[in-house]
SEKOL-213654 format. One record per residue: chain; x, y, z of N, C-alpha, C, O in turn; residue in one letter. Coordinates in Angstrom, 2 decimals, decimal comma, padded with zeros to 5 digits. Layout:
SEKOL-213654
A|X|Y|Z|X|Y|Z|X|Y|Z|X|Y|Z|A
...
end
This chain:
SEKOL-213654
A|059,36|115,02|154,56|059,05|116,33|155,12|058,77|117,31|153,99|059,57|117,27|153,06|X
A|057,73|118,22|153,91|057,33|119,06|153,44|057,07|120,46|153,89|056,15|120,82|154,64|X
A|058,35|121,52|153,13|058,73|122,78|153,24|057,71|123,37|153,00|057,00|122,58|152,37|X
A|057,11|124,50|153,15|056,26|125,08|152,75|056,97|126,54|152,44|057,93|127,06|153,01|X
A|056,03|127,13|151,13|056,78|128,31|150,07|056,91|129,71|151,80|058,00|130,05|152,25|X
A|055,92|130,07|152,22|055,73|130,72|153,13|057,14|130,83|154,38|057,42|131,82|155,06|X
A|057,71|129,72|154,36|058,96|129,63|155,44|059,96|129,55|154,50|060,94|129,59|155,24|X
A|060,30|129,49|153,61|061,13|129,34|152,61|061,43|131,05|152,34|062,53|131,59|152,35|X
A|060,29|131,60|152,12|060,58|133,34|151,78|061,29|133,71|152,82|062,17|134,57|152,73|X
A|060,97|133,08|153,93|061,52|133,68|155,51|063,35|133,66|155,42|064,31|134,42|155,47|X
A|063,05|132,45|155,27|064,99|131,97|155,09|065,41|132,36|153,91|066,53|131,92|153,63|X
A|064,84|133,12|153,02|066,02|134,08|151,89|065,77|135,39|152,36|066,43|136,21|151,73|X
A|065,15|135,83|153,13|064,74|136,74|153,37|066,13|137,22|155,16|066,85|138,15|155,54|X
A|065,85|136,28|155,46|067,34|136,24|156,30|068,40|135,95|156,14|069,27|136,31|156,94|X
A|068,72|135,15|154,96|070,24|135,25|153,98|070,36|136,85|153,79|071,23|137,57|154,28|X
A|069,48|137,16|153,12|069,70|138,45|152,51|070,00|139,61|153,24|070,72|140,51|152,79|X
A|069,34|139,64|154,65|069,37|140,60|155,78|070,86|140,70|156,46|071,49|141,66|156,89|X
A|071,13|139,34|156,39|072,36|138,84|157,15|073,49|140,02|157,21|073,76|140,58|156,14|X
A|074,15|140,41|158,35|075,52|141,00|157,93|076,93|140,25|157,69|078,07|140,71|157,62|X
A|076,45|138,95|157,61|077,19|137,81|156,77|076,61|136,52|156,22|076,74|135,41|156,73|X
A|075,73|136,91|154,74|075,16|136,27|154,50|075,53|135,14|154,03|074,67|134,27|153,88|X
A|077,04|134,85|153,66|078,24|133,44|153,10|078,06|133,25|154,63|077,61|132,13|154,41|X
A|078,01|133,32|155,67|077,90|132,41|156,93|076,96|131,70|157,22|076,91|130,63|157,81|X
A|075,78|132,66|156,55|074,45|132,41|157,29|073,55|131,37|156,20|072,41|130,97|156,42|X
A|074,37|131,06|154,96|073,95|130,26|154,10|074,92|129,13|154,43|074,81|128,27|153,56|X
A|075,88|128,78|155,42|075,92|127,65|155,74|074,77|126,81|155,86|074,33|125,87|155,20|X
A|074,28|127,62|157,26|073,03|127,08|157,68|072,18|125,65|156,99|071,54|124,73|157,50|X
A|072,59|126,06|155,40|071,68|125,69|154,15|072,17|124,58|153,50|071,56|123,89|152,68|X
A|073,85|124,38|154,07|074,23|123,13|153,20|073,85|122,05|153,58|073,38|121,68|154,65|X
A|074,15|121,41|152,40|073,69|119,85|152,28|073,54|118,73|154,19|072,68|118,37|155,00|X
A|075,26|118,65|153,91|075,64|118,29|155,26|074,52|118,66|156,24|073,82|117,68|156,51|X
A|074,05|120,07|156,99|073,78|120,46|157,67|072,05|119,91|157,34|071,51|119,00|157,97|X
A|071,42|120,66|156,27|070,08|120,11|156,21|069,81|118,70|156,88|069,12|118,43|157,86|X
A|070,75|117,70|155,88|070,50|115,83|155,98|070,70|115,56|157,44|070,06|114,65|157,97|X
A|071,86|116,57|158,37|071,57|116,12|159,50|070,33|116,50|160,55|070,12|115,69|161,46|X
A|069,47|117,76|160,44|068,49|117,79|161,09|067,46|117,04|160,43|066,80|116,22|161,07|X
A|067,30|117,22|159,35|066,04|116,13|159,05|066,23|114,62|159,17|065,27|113,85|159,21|X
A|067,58|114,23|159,23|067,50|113,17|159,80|067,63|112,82|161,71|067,52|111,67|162,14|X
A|067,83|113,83|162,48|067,50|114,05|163,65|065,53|113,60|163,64|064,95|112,57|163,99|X
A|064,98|114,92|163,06|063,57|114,98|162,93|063,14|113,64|162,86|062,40|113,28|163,78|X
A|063,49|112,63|161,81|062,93|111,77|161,78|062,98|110,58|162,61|062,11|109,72|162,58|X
A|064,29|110,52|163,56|064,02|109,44|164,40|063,99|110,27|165,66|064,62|109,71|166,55|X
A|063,49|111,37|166,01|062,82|112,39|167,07|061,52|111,76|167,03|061,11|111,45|168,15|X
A|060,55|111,42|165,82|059,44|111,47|165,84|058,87|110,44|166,58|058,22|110,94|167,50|X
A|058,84|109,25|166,60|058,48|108,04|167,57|058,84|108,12|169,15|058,76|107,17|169,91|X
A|059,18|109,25|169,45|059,24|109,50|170,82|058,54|110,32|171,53|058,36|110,44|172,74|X
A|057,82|111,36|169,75|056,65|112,31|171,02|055,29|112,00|170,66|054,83|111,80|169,54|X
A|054,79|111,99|171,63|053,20|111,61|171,05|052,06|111,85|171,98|051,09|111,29|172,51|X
A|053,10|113,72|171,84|051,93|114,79|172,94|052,65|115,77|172,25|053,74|115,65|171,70|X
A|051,75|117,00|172,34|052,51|118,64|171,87|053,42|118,62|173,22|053,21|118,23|174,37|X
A|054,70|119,30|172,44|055,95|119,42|173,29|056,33|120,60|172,82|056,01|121,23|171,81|X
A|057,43|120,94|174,16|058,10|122,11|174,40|059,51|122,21|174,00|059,97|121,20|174,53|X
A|060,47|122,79|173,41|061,94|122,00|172,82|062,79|123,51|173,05|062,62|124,70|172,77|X
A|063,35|123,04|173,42|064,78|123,83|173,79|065,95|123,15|172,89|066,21|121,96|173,01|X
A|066,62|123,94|172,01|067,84|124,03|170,83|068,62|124,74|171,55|068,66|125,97|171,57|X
A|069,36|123,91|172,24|071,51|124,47|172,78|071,94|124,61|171,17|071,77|123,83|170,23|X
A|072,48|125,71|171,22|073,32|125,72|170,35|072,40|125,94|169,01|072,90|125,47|167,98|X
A|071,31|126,50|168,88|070,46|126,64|167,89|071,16|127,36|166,43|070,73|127,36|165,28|X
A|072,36|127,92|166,97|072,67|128,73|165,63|071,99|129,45|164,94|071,58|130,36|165,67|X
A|071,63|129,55|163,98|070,76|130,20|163,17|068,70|129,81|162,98|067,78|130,49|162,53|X
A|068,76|128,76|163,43|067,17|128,38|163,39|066,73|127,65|162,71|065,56|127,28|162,72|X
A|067,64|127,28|161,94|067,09|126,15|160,78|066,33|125,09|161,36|065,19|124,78|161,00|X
A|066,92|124,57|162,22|066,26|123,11|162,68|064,88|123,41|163,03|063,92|122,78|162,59|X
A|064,76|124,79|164,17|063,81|125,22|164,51|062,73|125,19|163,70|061,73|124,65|164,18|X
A|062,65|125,69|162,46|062,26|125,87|161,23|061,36|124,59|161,24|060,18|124,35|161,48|X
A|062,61|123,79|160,84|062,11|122,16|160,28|061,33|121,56|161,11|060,48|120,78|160,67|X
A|061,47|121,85|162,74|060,86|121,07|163,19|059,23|121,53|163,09|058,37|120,66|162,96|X
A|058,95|122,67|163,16|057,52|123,51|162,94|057,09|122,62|161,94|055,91|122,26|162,03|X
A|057,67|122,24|161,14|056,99|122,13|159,69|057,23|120,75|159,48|057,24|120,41|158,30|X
A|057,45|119,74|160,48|057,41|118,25|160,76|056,34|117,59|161,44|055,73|118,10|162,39|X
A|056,07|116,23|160,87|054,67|115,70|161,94|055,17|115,88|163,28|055,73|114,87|163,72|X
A|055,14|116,51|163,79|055,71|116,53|165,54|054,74|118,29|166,07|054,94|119,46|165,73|X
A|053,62|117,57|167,08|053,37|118,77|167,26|053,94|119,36|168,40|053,93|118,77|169,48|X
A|054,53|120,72|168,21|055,12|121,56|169,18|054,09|122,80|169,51|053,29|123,44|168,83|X
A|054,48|122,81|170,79|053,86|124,01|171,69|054,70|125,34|171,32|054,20|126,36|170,85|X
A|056,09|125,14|171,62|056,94|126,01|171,45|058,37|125,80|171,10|058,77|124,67|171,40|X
A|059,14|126,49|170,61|060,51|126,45|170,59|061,31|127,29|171,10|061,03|128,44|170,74|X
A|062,81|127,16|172,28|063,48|127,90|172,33|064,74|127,80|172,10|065,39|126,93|172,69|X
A|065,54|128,98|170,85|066,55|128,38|170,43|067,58|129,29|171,03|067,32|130,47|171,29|X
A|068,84|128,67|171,27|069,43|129,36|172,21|070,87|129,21|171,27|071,19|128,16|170,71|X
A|071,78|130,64|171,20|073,03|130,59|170,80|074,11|131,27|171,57|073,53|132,21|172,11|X
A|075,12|131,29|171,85|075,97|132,02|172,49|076,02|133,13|171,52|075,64|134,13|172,12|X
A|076,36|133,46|170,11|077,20|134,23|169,07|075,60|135,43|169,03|074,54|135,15|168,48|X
A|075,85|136,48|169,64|074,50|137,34|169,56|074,03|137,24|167,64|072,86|137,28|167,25|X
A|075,18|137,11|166,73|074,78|137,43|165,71|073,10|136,52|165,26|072,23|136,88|164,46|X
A|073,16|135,41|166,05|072,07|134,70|165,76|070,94|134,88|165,95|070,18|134,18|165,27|X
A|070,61|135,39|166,44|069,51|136,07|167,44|068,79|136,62|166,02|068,25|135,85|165,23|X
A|068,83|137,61|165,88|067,95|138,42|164,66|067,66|137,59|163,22|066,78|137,86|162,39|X
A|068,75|136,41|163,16|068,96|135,98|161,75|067,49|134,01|162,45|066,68|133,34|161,80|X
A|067,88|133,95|163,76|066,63|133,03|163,60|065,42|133,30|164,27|064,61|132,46|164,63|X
A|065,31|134,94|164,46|063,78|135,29|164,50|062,97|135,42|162,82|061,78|135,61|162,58|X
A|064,23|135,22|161,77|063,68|136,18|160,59|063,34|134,35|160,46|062,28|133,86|160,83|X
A|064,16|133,78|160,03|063,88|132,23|159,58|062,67|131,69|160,22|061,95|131,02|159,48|X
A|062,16|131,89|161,90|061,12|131,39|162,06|059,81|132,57|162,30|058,80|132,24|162,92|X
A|059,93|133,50|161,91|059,24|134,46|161,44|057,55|134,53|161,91|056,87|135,37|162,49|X
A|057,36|133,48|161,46|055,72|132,96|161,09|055,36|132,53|162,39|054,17|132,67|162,68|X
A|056,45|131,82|163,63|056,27|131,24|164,49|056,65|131,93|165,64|056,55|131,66|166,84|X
A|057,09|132,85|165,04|057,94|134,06|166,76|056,64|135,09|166,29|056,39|135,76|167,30|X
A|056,11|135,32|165,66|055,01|136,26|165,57|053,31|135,52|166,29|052,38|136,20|166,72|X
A|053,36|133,98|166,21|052,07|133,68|166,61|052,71|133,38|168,20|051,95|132,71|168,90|X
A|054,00|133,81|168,82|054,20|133,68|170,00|054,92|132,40|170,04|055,42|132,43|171,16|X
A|055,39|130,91|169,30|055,79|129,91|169,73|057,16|130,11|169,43|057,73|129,24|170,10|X
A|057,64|130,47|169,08|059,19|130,75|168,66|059,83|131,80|169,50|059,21|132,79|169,88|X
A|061,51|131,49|169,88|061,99|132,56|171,08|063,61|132,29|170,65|064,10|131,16|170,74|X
A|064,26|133,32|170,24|065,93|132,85|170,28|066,47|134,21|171,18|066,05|135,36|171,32|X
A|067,67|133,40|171,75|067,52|133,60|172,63|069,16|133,84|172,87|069,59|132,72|172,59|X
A|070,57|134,84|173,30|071,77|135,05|173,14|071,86|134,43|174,15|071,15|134,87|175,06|X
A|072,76|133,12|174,48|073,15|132,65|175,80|073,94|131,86|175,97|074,02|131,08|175,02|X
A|074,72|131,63|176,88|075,92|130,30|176,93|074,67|128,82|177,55|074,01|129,03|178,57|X
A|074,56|127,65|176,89|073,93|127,21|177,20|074,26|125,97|178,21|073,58|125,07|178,70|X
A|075,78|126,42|178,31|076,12|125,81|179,77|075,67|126,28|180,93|075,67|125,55|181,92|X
A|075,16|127,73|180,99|074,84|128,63|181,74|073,47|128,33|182,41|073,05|128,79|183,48|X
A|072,77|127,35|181,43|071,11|127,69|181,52|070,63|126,53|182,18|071,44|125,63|182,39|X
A|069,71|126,44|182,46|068,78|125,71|183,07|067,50|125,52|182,13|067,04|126,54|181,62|X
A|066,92|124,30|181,88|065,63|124,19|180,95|065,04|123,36|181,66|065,54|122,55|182,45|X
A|063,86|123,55|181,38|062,29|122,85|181,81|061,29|122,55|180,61|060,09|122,29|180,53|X
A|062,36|122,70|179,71|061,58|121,86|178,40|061,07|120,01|177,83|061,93|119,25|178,27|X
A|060,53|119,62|177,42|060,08|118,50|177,53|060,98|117,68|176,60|061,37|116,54|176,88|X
A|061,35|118,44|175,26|062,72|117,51|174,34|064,06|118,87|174,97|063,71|119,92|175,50|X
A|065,29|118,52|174,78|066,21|119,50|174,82|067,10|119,02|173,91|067,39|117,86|174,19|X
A|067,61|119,40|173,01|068,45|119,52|171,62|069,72|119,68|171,88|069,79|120,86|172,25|X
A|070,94|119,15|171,92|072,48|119,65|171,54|072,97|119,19|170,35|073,58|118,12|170,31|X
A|072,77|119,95|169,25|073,63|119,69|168,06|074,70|119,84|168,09|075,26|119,02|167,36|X
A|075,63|120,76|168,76|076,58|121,43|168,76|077,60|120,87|169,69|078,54|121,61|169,95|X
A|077,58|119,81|170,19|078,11|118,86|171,14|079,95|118,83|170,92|080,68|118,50|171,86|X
A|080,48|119,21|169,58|081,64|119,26|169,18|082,42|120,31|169,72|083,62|120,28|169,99|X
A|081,26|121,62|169,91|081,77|122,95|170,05|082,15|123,12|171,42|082,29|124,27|171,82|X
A|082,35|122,14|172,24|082,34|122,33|174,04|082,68|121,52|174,57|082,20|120,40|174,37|X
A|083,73|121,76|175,55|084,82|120,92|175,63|083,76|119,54|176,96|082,57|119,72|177,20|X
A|084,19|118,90|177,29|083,57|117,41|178,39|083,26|118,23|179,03|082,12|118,62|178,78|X
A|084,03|119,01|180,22|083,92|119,71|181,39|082,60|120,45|181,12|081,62|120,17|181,81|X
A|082,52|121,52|180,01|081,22|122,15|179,66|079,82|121,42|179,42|078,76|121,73|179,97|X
A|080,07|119,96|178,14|078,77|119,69|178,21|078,46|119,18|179,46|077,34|119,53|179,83|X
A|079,13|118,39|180,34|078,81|117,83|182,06|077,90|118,93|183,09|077,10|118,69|183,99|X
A|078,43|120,29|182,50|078,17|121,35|183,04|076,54|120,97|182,24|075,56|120,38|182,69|X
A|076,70|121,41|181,31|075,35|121,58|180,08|074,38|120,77|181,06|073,56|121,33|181,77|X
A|074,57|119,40|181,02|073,97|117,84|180,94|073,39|118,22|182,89|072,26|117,94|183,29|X
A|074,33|118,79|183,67|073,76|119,02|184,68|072,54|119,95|185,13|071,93|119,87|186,20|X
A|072,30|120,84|184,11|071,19|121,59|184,09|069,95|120,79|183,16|069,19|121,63|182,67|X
A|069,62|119,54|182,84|068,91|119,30|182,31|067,86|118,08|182,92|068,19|116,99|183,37|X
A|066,82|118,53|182,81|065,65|117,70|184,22|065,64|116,42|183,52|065,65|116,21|182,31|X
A|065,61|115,50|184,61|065,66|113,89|184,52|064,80|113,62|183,71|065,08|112,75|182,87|X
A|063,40|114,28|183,66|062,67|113,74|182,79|062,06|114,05|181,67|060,94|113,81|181,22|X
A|063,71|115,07|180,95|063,04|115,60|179,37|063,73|114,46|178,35|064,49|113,62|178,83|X
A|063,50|114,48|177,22|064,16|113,85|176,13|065,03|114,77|175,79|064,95|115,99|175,64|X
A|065,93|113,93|175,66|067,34|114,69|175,28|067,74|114,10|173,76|067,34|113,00|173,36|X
A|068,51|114,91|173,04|068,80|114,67|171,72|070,32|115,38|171,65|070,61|116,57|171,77|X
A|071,24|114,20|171,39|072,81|115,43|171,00|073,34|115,09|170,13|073,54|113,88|170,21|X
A|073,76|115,58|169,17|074,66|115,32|167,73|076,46|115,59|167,83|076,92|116,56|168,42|X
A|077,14|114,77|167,28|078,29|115,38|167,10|079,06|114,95|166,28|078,50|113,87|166,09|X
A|080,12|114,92|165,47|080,88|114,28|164,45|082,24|114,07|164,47|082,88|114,44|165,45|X
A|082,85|113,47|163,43|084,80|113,53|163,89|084,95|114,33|163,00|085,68|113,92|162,10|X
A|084,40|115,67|162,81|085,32|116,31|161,80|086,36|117,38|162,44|085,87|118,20|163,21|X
A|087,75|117,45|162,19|088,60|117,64|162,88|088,68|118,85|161,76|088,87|118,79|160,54|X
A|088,44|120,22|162,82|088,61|121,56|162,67|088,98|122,57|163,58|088,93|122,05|164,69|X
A|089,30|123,62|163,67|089,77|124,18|164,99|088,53|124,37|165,69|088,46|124,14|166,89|X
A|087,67|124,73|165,09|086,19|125,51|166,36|085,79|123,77|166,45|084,60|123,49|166,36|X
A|086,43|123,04|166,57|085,59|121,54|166,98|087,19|121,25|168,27|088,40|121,04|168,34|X
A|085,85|121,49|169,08|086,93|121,43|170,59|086,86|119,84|171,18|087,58|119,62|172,16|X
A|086,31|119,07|170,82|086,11|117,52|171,46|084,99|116,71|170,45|083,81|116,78|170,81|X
A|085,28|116,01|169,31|084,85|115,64|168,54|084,70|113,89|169,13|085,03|113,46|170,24|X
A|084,12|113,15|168,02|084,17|112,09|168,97|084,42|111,07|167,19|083,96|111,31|166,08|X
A|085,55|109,69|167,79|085,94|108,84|166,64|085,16|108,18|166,39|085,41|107,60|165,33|X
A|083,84|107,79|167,00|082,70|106,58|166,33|081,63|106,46|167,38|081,94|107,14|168,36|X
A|080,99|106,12|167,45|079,38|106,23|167,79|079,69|105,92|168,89|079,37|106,78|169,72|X
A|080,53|104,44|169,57|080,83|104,35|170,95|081,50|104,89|171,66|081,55|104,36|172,77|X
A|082,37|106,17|171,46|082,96|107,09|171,69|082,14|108,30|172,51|082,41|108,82|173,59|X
A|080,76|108,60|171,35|080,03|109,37|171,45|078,99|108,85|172,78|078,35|109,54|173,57|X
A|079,05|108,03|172,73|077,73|107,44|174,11|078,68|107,71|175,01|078,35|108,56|175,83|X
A|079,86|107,22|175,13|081,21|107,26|176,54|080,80|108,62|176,93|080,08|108,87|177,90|X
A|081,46|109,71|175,90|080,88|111,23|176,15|080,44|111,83|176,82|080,86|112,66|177,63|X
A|078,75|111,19|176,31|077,37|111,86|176,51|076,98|111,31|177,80|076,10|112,10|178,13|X
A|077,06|110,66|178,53|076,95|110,19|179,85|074,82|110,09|179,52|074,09|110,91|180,09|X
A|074,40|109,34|178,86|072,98|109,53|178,66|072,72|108,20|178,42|073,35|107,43|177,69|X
A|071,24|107,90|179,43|070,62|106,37|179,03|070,04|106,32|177,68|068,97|106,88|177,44|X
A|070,69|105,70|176,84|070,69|105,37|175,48|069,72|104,61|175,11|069,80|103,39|175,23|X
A|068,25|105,47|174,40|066,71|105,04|173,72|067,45|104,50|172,28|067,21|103,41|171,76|X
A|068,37|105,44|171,78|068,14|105,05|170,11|069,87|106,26|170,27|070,25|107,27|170,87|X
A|070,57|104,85|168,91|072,14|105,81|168,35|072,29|105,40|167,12|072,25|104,18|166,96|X
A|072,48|106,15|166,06|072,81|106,26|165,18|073,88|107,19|164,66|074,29|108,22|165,20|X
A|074,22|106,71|163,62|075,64|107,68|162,63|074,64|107,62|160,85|073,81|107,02|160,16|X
A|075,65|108,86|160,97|074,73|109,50|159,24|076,17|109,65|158,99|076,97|110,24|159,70|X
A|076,49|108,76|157,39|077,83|109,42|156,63|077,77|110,35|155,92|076,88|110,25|155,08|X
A|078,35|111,26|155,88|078,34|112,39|155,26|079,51|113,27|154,33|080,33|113,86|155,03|X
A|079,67|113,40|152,94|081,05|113,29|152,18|082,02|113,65|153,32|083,02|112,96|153,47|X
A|081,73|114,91|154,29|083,33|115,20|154,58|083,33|114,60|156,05|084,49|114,28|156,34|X
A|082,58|114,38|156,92|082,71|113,30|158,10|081,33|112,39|158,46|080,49|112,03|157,64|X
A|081,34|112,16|159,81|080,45|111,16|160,34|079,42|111,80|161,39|080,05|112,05|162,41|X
A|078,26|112,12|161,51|077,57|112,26|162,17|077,00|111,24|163,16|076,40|110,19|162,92|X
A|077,25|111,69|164,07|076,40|110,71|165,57|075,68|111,31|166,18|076,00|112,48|166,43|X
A|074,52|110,83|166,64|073,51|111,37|167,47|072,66|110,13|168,50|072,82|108,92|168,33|X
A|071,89|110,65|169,42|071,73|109,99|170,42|070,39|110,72|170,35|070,12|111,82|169,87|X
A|069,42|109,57|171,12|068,52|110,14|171,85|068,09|109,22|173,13|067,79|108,02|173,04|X
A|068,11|110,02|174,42|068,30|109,04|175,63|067,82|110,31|176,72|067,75|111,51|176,45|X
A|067,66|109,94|177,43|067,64|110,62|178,75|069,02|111,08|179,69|070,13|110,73|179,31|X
A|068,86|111,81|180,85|069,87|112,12|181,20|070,08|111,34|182,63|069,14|111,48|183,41|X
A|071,20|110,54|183,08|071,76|110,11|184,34|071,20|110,50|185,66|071,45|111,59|186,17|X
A|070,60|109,79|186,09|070,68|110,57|187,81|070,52|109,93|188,71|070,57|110,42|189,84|X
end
């Protein structure tokens, strides 16, 4: 994958804005990068039409970012966070793309929502307890691609983590295309990409 200087100004340019910019340069660590670009890359053999993508749990926009700037052509992105702080910090990161209209973040509980997007994204799968993602997983149409990440790293804001990849499918209640785990120094990343039950 190849960053380009133009989106790169964007994302120091929203560190810097930040009214917590040591938060908002998480965004940026290692850990966090290796796991969306390695999302991105086994995302890619599944689309092979411009698509529409909805990010639960978008946080700050990074992924959003990456995915613009990945062989994957997108129509649009909508990234969705509960924490309002996100909102302003991943219009600045996708900047280039909320100005030509394809980019949208968006303050929301994304148990709350309903999507009609063609991929739908949960990175954040740790942050919400079964009862919620079931909730989540019930608002999501039979026939989008679904993508959810989650890890065992045992922290307080990690409300239902999962011990190993077959753990994580039990979970996710999703017909399972493709599962993988990414090691990572301080835990284990799992992710899925499958459809949803019905």
């Amino acid at each position: 994958m190849q960053v380009d200087l133009d989106h790169v100004m964007f994302w120091m340019d929203a560190i810097r804005n930040s009214n917590d910019s040591k938060r908002t340069l998480e965004s940026f660590w290692k850990g966090q990068l290796k796991s969306k670009v390695w999302l991105i890359d086994n995302l890619k053999p599944y689309i092979n039409r411009p698509v529409s993508i909805d990010i639960h749990g978008g946080w700050n926009g990074v992924l959003a970012s990456l995915l613009f700037q990945a062989d994957i052509v997108v129509d649009s992105i909508r990234s969705v966070d509960i924490d309002p702080a996100c909102e302003e910090t991943a219009n600045t990161i996708n900047k280039l793309e909320e100005i030509a209209g394809k980019f949208f973040a968006v303050t929301a509980d994304m148990c709350a929502l309903r999507s009609d997007a063609d991929v739908i994204i949960n990175t954040s799968c740790e942050h919400i307890t079964q009862d919620q993602y079931d909730l989540w997983l019930s608002g999501i149409p039979y026939n989008s691609l679904v993508v959810v990440q989650s890890n065992n790293y045992e922290i307080s804001e990690h409300v239902r983590i999962a011990d190993s990849l077959d753990h994580f499918k039990e979970q996710s209640h999703l017909t399972v295309l493709w599962a993988g785990q990414l090691q990572l120094p301080l835990y284990t990343r799992y992710m899925i990409v499958g459809t949803a039950n019905v």
